[in-house]
C-alpha positions as CSV (number, residue, x, y, z in Angstrom):
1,X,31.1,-60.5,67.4
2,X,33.3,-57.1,68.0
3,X,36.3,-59.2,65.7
4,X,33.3,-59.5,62.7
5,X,32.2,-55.8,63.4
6,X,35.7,-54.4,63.2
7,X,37.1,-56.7,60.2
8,X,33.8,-55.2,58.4
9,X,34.5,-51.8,59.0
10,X,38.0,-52.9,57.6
11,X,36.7,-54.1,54.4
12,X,34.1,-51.4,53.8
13,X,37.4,-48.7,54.3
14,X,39.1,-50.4,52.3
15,X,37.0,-51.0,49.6
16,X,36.5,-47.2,49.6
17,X,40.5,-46.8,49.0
18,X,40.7,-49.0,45.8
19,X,40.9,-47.4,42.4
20,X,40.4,-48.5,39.0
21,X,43.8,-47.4,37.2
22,X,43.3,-47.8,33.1
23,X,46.8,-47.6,31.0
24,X,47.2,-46.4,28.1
25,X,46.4,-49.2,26.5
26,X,43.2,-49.6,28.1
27,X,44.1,-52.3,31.0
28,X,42.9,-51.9,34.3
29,X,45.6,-52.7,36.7
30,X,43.7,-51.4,39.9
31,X,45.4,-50.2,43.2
32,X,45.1,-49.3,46.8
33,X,45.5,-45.7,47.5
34,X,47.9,-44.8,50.7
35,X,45.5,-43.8,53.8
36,X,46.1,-40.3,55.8
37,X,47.8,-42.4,58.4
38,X,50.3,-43.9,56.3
39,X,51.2,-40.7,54.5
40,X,51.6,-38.9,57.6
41,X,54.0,-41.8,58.9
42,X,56.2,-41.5,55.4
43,X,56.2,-37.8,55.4
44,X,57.4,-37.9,59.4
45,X,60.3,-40.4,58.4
46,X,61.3,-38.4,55.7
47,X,61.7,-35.3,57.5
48,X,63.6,-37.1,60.3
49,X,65.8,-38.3,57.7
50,X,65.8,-34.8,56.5
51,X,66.9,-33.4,59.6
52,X,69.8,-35.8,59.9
53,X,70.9,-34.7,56.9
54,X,70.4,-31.0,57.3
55,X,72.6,-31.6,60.8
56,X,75.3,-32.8,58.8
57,X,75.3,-30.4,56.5
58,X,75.2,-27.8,58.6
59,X,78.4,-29.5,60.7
60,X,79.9,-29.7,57.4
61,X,79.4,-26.1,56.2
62,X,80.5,-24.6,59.7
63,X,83.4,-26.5,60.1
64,X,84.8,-25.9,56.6
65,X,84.4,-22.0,57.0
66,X,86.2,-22.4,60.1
67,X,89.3,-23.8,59.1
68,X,89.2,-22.3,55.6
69,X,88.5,-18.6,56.3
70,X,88.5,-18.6,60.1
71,X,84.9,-17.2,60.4
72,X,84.6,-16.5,64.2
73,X,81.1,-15.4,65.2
74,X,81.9,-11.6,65.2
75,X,83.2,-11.5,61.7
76,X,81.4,-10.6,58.6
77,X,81.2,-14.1,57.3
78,X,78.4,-15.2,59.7
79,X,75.7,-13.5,57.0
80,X,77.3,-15.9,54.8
81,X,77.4,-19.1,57.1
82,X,73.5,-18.3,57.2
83,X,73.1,-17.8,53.7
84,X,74.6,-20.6,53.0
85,X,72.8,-22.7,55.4
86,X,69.1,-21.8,54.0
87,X,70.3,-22.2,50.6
88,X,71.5,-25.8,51.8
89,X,68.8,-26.6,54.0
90,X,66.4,-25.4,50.7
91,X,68.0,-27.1,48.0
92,X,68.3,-30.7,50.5
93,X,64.4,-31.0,51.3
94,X,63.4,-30.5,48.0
95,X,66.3,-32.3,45.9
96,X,65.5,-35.1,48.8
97,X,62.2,-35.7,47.1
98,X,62.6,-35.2,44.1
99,X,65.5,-37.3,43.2
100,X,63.9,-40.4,45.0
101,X,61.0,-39.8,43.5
102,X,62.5,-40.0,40.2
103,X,63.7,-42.9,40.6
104,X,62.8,-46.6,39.4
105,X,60.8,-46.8,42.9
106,X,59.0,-43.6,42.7
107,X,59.4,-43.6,46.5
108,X,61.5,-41.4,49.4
109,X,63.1,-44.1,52.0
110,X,60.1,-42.9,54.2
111,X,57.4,-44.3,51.6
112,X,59.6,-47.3,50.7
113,X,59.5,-48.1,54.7
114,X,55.7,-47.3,54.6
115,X,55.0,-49.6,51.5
116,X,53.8,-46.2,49.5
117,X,55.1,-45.1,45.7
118,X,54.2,-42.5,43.3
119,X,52.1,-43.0,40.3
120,X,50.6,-41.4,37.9
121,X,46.5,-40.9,38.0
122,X,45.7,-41.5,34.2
123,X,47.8,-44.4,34.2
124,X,50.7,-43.4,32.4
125,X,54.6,-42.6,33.2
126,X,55.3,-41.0,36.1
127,X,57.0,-38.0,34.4
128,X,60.0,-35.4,36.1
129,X,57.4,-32.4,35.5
130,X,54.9,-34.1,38.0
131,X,57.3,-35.5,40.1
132,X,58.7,-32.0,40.7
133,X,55.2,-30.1,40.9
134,X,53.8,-31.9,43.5
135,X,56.8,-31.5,45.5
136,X,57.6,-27.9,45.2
137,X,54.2,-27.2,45.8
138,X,55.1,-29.1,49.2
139,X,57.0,-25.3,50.0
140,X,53.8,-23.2,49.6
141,X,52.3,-26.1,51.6
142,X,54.3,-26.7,54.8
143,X,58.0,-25.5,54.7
144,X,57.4,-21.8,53.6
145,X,54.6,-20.7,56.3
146,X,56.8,-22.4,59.2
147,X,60.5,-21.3,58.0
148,X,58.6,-17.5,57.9
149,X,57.4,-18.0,61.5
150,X,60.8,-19.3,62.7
151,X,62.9,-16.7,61.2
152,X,60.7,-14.1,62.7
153,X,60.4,-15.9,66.5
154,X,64.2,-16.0,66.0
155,X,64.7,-12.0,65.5
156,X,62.0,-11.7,68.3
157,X,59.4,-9.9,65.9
158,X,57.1,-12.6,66.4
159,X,53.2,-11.6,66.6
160,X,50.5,-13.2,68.0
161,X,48.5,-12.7,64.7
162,X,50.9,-13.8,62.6
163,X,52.0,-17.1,64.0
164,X,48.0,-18.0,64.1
165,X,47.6,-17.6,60.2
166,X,50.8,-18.9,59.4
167,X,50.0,-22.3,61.6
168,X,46.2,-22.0,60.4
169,X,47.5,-21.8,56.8
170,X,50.1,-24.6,57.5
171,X,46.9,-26.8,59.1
172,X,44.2,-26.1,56.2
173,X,47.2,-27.9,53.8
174,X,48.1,-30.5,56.0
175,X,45.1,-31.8,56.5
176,X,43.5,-31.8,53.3
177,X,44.0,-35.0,52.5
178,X,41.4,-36.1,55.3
179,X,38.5,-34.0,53.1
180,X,39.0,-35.4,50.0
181,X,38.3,-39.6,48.7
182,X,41.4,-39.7,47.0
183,X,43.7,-38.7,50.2
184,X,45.5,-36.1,47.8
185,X,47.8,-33.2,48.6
186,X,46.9,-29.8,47.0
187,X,50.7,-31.0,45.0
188,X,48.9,-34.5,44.0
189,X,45.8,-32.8,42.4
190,X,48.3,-30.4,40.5
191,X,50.7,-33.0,38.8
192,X,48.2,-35.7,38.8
193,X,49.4,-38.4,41.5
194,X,48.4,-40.9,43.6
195,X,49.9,-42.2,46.5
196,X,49.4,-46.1,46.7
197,X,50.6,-49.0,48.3
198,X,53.3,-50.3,46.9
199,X,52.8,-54.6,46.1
200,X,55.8,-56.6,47.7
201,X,58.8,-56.7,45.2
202,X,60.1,-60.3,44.4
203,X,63.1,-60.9,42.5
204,X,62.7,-61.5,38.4
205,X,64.3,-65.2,38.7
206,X,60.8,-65.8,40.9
207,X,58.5,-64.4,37.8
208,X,60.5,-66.4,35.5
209,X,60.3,-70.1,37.6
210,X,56.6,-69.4,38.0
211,X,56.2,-71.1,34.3
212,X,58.0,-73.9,35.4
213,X,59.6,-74.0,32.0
214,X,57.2,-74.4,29.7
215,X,58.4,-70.4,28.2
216,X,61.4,-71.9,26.8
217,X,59.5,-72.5,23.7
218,X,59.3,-68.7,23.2
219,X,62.7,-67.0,21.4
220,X,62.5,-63.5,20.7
221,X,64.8,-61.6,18.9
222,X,66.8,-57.8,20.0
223,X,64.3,-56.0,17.5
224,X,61.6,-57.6,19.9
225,X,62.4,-57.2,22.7
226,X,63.7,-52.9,22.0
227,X,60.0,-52.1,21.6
228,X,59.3,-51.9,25.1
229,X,61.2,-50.3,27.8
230,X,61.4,-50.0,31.4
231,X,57.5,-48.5,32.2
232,X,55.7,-51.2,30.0
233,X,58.0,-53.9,32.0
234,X,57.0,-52.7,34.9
235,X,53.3,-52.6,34.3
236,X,54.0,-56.1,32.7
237,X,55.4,-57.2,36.0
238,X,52.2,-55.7,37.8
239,X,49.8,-58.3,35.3
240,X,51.7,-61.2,36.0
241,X,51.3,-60.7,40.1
242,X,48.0,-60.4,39.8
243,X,47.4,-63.4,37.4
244,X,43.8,-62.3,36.4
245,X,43.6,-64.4,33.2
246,X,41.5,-62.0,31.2
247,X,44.5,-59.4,31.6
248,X,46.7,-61.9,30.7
249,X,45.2,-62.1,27.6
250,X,44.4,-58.9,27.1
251,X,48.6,-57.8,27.2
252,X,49.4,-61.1,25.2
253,X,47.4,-60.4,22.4
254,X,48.8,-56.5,22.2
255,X,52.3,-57.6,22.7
256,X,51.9,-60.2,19.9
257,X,50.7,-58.0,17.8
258,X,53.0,-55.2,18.9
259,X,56.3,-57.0,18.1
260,X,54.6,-59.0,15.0
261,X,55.2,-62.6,16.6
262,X,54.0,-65.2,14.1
263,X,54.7,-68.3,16.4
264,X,52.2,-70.4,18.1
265,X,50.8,-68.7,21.9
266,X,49.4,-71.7,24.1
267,X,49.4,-70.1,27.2
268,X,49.3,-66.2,27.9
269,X,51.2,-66.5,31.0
270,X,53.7,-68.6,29.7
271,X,54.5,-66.4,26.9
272,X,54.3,-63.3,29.4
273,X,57.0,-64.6,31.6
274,X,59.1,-65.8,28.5
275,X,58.7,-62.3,27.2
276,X,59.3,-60.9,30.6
277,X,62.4,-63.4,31.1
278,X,64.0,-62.0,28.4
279,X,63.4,-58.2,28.1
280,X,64.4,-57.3,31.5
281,X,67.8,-58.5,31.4
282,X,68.7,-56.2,28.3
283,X,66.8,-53.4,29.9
284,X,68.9,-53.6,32.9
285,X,71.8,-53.8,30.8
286,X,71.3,-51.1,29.4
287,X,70.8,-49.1,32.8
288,X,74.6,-50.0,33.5
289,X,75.7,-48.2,30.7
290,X,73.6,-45.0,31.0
291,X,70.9,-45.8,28.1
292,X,68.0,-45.9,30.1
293,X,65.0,-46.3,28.0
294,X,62.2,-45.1,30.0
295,X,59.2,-46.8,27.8
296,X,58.1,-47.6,24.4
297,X,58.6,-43.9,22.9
298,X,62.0,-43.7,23.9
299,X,64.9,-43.9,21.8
């Protein structure tokens, strides 16, 4: 009785974290949304990784002033060493997620472990603007209030006062995704983001066997298969794990249309993968050679 009561309260939560997510063209790909547990894990093993970085850095920095200039710690260059090192430390937290984020993945190493990526909330391309909105606005969040507090504690000016609103302010951020439905960061409602759980990633050659062979009726040429680029693939990817045959259709018919195929379609799924089969390899191709093209309005 206590195993149905708590796999019930397991459905109802999350039922209450699933989303409808329409694309552009009107399909509903739906996803779950990331919990306030599971950010707070990904955010924690980010900033350890963080911290292992910064610890390098800072061994690296030191270490090179030494030998190069022979800073000692009476010498005028020990402004600099700290200058240096906030710069450093500044320029690492936020590059750190921002440049992963940016990527294919839309995931830090902390989210990837996690099973969490970045999307869009309308449905669309993750774009750099958002990316890098909802992370800056990670500074006014978290790192700004405590860095403040912990240069002052250092210089002993510390006050009682002062450390109370800058941990209050600190506390009313980080914990704001526990008052809203969408579990979103004051950054996420800015650039328009989600946090969701990422689906398991299985290799192309899996997608393409899943037709058992029957897409090798389907030959598309290079003028084709340049429509699209790497976001509609992706999304395509997302339709053909979930197999629901009326989306199936639904993409089919807009591809065919889309790229002007006149041949026979006797299966939707069959041509997907085919279509699939065949576009990602030149998309990947063209990744090697630095001419990413990001989706269908790209050049």
């Amino acid at each position: 009785m206590a195993e149905q009561v708590a796999a019930r309260r397991y459905e109802i939560r999350e039922a209450g974290l699933r989303r409808r997510l329409l694309t552009p063209e009107g399909l509903d790909l739906g996803v779950v949304l990331a919990d306030a547990g599971q950010r707070a894990s990904a955010f924690m093993l980010d900033a350890i990784f963080i911290f292992i970085a910064l610890i390098l850095l800072a061994v690296f920095v030191i270490v090179g002033l030494f030998s190069l200039f022979g800073v000692s710690k009476s010498s005028a260059g020990m402004p600099a060493l700290m200058i240096i090192g906030l710069i450093g430390y500044f320029v690492l937290r936020n590059g750190y997620f921002i440049a992963f984020e940016l990527r294919g993945r839309a995931a830090t190493p902390g989210k990837r472990l996690s099973g969490l990526r970045v999307i869009a909330r309308d449905g669309g391309r993750l774009t750099a603007d958002a990316v890098i909105a909802r992370n800056l606005m990670r500074e006014i969040e978290f790192f700004l209030p405590l860095s403040f507090l912990g240069a002052r504690a250092s210089e002993g000016q510390g006050d009682a006062w002062l450390n109370l609103l800058g941990f209050g302010w600190t506390a009313i951020f980080l914990f704001f995704p526990l008052f809203n439905k969408d579990r979103l960061r004051v950054g996420d409602l800015l650039a328009g983001t989600w946090v969701i759980r990422a689906r398991p990633q299985a290799l192309a050659i899996d997608l393409g066997a899943s037709a058992d062979g029957s897409g090798a009726a389907y030959r598309f040429t290079d003028a084709q298969l340049d429509i699209y680029g790497e976001y509609e693939l992706q999304t395509l990817e997302t339709v053909l794990r979930q197999n629901s045959p009326e989306a199936l259709d639904t993409v089919a018919a807009a591809i065919v249309q889309r790229i002007g195929w006149t041949g026979p379609v006797a299966n939707s799924r069959d041509f997907l993968t085919a279509f699939y089969g065949a576009q990602r390899p030149g998309l990947e191709r063209r990744m090697l050679f630095g001419r990413r093209k990001a989706d269908k309005t790209a050049r």
